[in-house]
Each structure stands twice: as structure tokens, then as C-alpha cells.
C-alpha positions as CSV (number, residue, x, y, z in Angstrom):
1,X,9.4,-15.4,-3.7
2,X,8.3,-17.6,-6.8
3,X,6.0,-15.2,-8.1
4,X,7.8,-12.2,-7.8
5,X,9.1,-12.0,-11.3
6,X,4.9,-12.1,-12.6
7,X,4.3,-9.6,-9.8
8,X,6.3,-7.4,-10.4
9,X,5.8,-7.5,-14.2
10,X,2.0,-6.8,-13.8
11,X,3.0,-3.9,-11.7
12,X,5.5,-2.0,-14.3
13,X,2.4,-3.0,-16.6
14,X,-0.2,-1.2,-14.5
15,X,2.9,1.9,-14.0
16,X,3.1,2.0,-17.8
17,X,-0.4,2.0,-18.7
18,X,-1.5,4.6,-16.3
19,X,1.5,7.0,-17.1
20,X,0.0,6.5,-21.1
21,X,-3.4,6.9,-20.0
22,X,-2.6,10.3,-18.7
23,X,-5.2,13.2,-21.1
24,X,-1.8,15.3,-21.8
25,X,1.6,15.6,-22.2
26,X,2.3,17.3,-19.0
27,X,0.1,14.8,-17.2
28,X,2.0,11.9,-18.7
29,X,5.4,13.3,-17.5
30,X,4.3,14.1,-14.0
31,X,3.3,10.5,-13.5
32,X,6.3,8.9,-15.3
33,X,8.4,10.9,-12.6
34,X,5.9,10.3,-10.0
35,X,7.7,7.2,-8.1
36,X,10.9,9.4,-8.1
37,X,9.1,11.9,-6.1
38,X,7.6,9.2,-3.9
39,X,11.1,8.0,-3.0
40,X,12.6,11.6,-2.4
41,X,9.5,12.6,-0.4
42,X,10.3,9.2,1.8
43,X,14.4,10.0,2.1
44,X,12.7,13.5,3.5
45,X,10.6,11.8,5.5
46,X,13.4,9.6,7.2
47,X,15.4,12.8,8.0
48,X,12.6,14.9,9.3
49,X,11.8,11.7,11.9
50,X,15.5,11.0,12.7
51,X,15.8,14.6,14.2
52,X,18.4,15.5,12.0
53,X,19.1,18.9,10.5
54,X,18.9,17.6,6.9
55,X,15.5,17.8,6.5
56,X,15.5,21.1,4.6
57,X,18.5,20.1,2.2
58,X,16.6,16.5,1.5
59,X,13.7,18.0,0.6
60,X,15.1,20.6,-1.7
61,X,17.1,18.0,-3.6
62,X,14.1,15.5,-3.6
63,X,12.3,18.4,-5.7
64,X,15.6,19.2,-7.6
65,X,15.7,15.4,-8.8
66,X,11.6,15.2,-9.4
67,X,12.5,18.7,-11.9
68,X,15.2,17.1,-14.0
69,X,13.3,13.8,-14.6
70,X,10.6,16.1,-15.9
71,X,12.9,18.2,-17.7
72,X,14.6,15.2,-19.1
73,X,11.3,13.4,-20.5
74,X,10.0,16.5,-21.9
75,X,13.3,17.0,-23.6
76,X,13.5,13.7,-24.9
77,X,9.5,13.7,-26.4
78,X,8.7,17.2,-26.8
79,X,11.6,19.3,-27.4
80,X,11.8,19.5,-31.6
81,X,8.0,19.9,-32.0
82,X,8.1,23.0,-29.3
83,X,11.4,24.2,-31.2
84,X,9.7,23.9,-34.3
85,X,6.6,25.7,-33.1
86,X,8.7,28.2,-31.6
87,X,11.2,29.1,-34.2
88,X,12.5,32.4,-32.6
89,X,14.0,30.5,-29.5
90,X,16.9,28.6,-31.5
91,X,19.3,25.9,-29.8
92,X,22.6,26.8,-29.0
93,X,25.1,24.7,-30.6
94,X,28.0,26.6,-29.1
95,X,28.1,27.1,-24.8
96,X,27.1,30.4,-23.7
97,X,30.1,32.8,-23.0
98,X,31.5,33.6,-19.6
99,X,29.9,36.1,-17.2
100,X,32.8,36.9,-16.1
101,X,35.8,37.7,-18.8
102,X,39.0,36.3,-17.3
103,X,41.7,38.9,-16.7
């Protein structure tokens, strides 16, 4: 237990290292969010062996959390340079209106 301050130092070391060694962008964010996958695929993996009827909804929420951790490093390090490449798709400042117009 003495060591496990330099242990788990060299490990976030290794984590960040190979997430910036990744050859592009999309590469980089698929292994940043890759440990959130690994423990979503193991929550599904407990349900599936427990026999219990979640196994389905775990799994669907496991991908629906490994999609916004993508979505929210891509936002965060690539959203102005694709807006500016992409001028014609323009941020909304203002939320979208209603589908359905209250009576």
C-alpha cells in the first residue's frame, strides 16, 4: 500500500501518453473514453451473470455514456475549428422552438 501513490501515477502516465500517441483525432477520443467503456461493459457483464433482466438496459446505457464522453471531448477540442470549417451549420444561441405549440 506504500507504493500505491507511484503506481498509480506511472499508470495515469502510461493512460495519458497512449491516448496522445493516438495518429488522429478520432483515435485520441476513442481511447480517452476507452476506460468508461471498459467499466460499463463490466456493470453489463455483472447483470448478464446475475440472471437479471437488466442486461439489455445496462448495456444500452453503458454505450449511451461511452457516446457523450465522446461527444463531450470532441466538443471541448474540436468544435470551433469544425464550425469554422463549416460555416453553413451555425450554433444556435437561442433553444429550438417547441414541436408541439401549446394550446
Amino acid at each position: 500500500m506504500k507504493h500505491f501513490g507511484e503506481v498509480f501515477f506511472v499508470l495515469v502516465f502510461v493512460f495519458f501518453i497512449w491516448t496522445i500517441m493516438g495518429p488522429t483525432g478520432t483515435q485520441r477520443i476513442h481511447r480517452v473514453c476507452t476506460p468508461v467503456a471498459w467499466a460499463g461493459d463490466g456493470v453489463t457483464s455483472l447483470a448478464r451473470a446475475a440472471g437479471t433482466n437488466y442486461g439489455k438496459e445496462t448495456h444500452i446505457a453503458s454505450q449511451n455514456i461511452d457516446y457523450r464522453c465522446q461527444m463531450a471531448i470532441w466538443d471541448f477540442f474540436y468544435r470551433q475549428a469544425w464550425l469554422k470549417a463549416h460555416p453553413q451549420y451555425k450554433h444556435r444561441t437561442t433553444p429550438p422552438p417547441p414541436l408541439v405549440q401549446p394550446s
